[in-house]
N, C-alpha and C positions, 0 to 999 in steps of 0.2 A: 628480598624483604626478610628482615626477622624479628624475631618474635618479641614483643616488650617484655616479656614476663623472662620466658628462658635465654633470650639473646638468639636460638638455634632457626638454622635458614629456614624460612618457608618456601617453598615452590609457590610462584605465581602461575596459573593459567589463564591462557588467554581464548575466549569464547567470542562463535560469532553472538551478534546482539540480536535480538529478536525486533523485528519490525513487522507490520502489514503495510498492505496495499489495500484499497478496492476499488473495484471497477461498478461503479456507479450507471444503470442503465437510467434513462428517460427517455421513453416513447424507443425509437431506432439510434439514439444517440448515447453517447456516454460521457462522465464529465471530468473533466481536469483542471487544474490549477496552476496557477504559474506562482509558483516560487518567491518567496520575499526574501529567503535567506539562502545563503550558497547551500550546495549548489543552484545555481539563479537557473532558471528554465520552465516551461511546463513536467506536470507530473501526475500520474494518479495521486487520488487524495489518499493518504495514510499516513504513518510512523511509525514511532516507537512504543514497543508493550512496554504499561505501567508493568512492575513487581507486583504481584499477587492480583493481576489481572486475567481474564482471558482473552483467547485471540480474537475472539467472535465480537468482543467486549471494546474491545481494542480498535475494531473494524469499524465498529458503528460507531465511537465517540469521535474517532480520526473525521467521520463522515460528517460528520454534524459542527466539529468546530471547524474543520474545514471549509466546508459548502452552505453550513445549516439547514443540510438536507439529512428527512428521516428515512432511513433505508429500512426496507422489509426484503424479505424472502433470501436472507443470506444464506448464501451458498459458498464453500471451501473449492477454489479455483487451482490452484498447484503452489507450490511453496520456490521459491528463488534464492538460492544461495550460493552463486559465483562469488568469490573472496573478493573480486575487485567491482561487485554491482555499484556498489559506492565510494565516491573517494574518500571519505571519511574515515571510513572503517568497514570491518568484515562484518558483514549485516547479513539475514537469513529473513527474506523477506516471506511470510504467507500473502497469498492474495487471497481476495475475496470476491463474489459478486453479488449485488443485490439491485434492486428496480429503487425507482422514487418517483417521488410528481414534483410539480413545482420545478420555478429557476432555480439554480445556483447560485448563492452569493458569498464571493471571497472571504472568511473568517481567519480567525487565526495566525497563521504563517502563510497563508496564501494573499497573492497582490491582486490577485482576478481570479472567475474560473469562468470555464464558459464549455458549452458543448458542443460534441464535435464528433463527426461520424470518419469510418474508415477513411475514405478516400480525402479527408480534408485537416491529418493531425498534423500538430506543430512537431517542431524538432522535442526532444522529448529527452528528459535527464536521465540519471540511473542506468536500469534495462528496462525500461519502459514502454519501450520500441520494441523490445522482444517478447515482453509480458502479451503486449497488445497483440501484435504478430500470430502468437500462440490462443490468444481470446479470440480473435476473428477468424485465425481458419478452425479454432473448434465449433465457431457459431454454423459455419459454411457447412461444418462436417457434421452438425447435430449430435456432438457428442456431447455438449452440456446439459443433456435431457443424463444423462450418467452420473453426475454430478449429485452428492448427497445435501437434501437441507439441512443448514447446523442450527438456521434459530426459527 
């Protein structure tokens, strides 16, 4: 790329994109979505952080267009940044976890959502699978009482 003004090269850098997750509790269950846009699949509810947003900010509005469920007690659950989580692109996913009431209903970019406890998740896009994987046996291990509230 260069420059309009001097003509002289700029260095492009290339950054992973900032995305969240969250892991939506109800009662013993948690909620996901399935997908309207590729990649086509279930998934935790999330995305992409707006510019001049925060992550926290980010977790809850994903939550809500998503599911149109209001989450309380967010909690910062670990961050995901395998270069290939996505095929799209190198993404740096934070996850989050927070409770709610109420059903789930498909918003936004989601086709359904529905709840669904350990022993009964669907196939699952992204690292989704591994996200969960790592949420369940830290529930089993009571390590999420460790876990700092952020709102």
């Amino acid at each position: 790329m260069n420059c309009p003004h001097c003509h002289s090269e700029i260095p492009v850098f290339r950054n992973p994109v900032p995305t969240v997750d969250i892991i939506i509790e109800i009662e013993e269950k948690i909620v996901l979505i399935k997908r309207q846009n590729p990649p086509y699949g279930w998934a935790l509810p999330g995305g992409f952080v707006d510019y001049g947003e925060s992550y926290e900010h980010a977790a809850l509005r994903e939550a809500v267009e998503e599911t149109g469920l209001a989450v309380q007690n967010l909690t910062q659950f670990h961050t995901y940044s395998d270069p290939g989580r996505d095929p799209r692109q190198h993404t740096a996913s934070t996850v989050f976890i927070g409770q709610a009431r109420n059903k789930p209903k498909a918003g936004d970019d989601a086709a359904e959502a529905g709840l669904f406890s350990e022993n009964n998740l669907p196939d699952l896009v992204f690292d989704h699978a591994r996200i969960l994987a790592d949420y369940f046996a830290a529930k089993r291990s009571k390590a999420i009482w460790l876990l700092k509230k952020t709102t």
